[in-house]
C-alpha positions as CSV (number, residue, x, y, z in Angstrom):
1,X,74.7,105.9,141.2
2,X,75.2,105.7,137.3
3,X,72.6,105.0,135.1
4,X,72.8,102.0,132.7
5,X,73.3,105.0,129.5
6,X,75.9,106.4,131.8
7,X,77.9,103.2,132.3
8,X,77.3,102.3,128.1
9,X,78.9,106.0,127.2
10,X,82.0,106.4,130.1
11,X,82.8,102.8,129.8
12,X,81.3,100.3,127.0
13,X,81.7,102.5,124.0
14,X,85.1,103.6,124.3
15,X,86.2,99.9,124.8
16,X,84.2,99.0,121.6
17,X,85.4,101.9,119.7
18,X,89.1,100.6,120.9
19,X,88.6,97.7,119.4
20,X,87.1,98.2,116.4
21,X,89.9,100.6,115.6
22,X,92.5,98.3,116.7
23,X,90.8,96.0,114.3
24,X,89.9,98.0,111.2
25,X,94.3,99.4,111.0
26,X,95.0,95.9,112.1
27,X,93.1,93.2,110.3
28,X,91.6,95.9,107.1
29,X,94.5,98.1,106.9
30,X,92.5,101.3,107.2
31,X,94.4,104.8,107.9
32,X,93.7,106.2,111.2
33,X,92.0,108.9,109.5
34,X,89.8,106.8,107.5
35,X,88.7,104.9,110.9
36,X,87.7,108.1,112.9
37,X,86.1,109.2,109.9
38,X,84.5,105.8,110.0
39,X,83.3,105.7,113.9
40,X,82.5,109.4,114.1
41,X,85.6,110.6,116.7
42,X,88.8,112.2,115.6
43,X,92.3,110.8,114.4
44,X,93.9,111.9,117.7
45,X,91.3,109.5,119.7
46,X,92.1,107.0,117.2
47,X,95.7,107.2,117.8
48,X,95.1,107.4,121.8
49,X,92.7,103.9,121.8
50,X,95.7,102.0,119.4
51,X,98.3,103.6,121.9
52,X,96.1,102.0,124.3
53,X,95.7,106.0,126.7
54,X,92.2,105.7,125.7
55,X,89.5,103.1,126.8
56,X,89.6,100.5,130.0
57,X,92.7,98.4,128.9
58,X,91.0,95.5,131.6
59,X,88.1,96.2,130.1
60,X,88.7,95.6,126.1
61,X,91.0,92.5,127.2
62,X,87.7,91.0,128.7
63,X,85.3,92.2,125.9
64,X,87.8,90.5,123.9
65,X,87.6,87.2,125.1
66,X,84.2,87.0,125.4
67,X,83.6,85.0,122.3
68,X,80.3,86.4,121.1
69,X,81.1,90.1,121.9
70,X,84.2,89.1,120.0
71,X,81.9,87.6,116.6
72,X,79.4,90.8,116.9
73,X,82.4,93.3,116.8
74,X,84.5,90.9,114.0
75,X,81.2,91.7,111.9
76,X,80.7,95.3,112.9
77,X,84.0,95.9,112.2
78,X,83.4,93.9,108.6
79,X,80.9,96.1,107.6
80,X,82.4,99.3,108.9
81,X,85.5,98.1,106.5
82,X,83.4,97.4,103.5
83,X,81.2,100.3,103.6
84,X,83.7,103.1,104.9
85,X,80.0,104.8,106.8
86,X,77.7,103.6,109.3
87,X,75.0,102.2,107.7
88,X,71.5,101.5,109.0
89,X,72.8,97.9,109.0
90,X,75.9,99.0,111.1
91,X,73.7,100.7,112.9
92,X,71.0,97.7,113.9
93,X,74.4,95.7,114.8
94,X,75.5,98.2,117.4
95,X,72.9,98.5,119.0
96,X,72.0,94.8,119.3
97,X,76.0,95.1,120.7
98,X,75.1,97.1,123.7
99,X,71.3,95.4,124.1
100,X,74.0,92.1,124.3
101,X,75.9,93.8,127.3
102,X,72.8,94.7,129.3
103,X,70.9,91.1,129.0
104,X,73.8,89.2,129.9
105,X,74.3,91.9,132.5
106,X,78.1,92.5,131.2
107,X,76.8,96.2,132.1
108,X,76.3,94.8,135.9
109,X,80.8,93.8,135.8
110,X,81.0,97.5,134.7
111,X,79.2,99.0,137.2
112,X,80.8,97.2,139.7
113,X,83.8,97.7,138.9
114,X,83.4,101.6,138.7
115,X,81.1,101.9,141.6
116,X,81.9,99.5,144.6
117,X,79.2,100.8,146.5
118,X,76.1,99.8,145.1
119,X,72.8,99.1,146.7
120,X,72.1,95.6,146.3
121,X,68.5,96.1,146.4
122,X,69.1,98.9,143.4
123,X,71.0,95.8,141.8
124,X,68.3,93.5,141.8
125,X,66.1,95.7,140.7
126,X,67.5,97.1,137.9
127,X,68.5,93.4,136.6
128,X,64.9,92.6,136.6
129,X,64.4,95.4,134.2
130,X,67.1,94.1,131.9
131,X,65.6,91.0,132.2
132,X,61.9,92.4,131.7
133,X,63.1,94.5,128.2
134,X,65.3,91.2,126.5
135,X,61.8,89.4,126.5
């Protein structure tokens, strides 16, 4: 059984990291070196997520049409652009990113669609805690 962290770090962040540096060579015309510089990982990951050997290709395509996933990472990645850094602005966006993924239980899709097996008393509960922390 993977934790919620668990799902967010093997799944979530590599799609949003995909993205975002699809986005930033794409739409900013950043070097690939400039965007791992940018998101913390290395030019060679870069290359992999644009290649599209890195990150849940079913995954991004449905982050991507999810329109306000889609407006949260279009500003992320306009701020990421701007500043060249993560800034504590950056930051707060992020993480209001992933706290998006849990409360509309976008996490749940995930976990389902790594682990088919889940306890649907585990489920329940564990969407009640989501539930409990958005309020």
């Amino acid at each position: 059984m993977l934790l919620p962290s668990e799902i967010e770090a093997k799944s979530l962040i590599p799609a949003i990291r995909a993205i975002l540096a699809k986005k930033l060579i794409k739409e900013y015309d950043l070097k690939e070196e400039v965007v791992a510089n940018v998101l913390g990982i290395t030019q060679a990951a870069v290359s992999n997520y644009l290649r599209g050997t890195r990150g849940d290709v079913e995954l991004i395509s449905k982050l991507n049409s999810l329109h306000e996933v889609t407006r949260m990472v279009d500003d992320i990645a306009r701020d990421l652009s701007t500043n060249k850094a993560y800034t504590p602005n950056t930051m707060a966006k992020l993480i209001e990113l992933f706290n998006y993924m849990r409360y509309t239980f976008i996490i749940c899709d995930v976990h389902h669609s790594i682990e088919s097996n889940i306890d649907e008393q585990v489920c329940e509960q564990c969407k009640g805690t989501l539930m409990g922390a958005s309020i």
